[in-house]
C-alpha positions in Angstrom: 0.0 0.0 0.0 1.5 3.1 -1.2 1.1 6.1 1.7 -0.6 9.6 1.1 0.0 12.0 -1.2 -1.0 15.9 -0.8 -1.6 17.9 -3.4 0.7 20.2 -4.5 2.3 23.8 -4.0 0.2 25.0 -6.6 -3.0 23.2 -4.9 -4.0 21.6 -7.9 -5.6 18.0 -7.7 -3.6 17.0 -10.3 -0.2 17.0 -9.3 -0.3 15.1 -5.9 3.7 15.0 -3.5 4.4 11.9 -1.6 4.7 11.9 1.8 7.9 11.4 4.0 7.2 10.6 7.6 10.0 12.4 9.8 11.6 10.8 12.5 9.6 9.0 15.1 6.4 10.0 13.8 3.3 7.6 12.4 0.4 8.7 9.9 -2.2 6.3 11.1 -6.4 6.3 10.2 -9.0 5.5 12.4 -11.5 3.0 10.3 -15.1 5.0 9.5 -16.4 1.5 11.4 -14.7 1.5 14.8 -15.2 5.6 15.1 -19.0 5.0 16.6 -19.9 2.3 19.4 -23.5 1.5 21.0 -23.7 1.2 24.5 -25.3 -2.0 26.7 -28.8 -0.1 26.1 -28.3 0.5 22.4 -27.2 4.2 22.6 -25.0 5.2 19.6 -22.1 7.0 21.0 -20.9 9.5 18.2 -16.4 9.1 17.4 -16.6 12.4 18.9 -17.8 11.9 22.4 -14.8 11.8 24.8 -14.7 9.2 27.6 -12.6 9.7 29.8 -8.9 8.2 29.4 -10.4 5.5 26.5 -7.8 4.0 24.0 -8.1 4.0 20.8 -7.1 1.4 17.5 -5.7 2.8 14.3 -4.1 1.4 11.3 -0.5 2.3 10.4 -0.4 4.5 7.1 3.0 5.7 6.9 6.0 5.8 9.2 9.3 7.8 9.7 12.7 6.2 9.6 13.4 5.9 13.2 10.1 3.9 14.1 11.2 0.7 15.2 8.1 -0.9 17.2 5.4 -0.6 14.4 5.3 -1.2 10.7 2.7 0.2 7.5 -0.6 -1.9 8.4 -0.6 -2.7 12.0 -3.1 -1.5 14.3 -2.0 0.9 17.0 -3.0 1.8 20.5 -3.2 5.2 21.3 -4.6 7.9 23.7 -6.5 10.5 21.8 -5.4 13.0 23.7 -1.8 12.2 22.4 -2.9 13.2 18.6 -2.6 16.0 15.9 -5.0 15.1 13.2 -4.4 16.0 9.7 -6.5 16.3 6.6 -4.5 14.5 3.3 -6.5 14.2 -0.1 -10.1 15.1 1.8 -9.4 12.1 4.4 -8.7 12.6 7.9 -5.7 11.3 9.9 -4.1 11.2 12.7 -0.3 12.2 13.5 1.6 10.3 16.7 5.0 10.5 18.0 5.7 6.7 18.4 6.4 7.3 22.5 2.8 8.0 22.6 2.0 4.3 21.0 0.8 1.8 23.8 0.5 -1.0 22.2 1.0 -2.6 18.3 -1.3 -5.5 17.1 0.3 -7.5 13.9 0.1 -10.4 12.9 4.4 -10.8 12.8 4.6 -10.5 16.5 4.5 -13.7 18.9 1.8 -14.4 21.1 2.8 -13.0 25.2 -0.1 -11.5 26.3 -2.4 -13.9 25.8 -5.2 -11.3 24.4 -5.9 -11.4 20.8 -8.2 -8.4 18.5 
């Protein structure tokens, strides 16, 4: 999978610039599906609603060269207060320094929790 490109100094659609992730830094998306959740008594609960201190999943977009705990397709834990969000060719993203990562589901890593998403 190829990761984002913007479009360019001119801010025509079409001439779109890759992205280069810097550093420590991940581009990750939260999936349209997991952004609402019902509650026990059926109650949609919008993405936007904060609860307090709830993690969040993402999936890994693009990465910078010193990221050495996640890869382009895993799924992230993360504290949404941790983010900068981003808007790259009308889709919305999230921006994470890999420090603020909790946890990395793939399917590469070996079993030691015990817990499986």
């Amino acid at each position: 999978m190829a990761g984002p490109t913007v479009a360019g100094p001119s801010g025509g659609s079409d001439q779109k610039l890759p992205i280069k992730m810097m550093s420590d830094r991940l581009l990750v998306h939260i999936p349209e599906k997991e952004g609402e959740r019902r509650s026990t008594g059926g109650i949609l609960i919008p993405a936007t609603a904060q609860i307090s201190k709830r993690l969040t999943w993402a999936e890994v977009v693009a990465i910078g060269q010193n990221v050495r705990s996640a890869e382009v397709g895993d799924r992230v834990l993360f504290s949404p207060e941790d983010r900068y969000e981003v808007e790259v060719g009308g889709l919305d993203y999230i921006m994470l320094r890999e420090r603020d990562i909790h946890a990395v589901a793939a399917s590469r890593i070996e079993a030691s929790t015990g817990l499986y998403i």
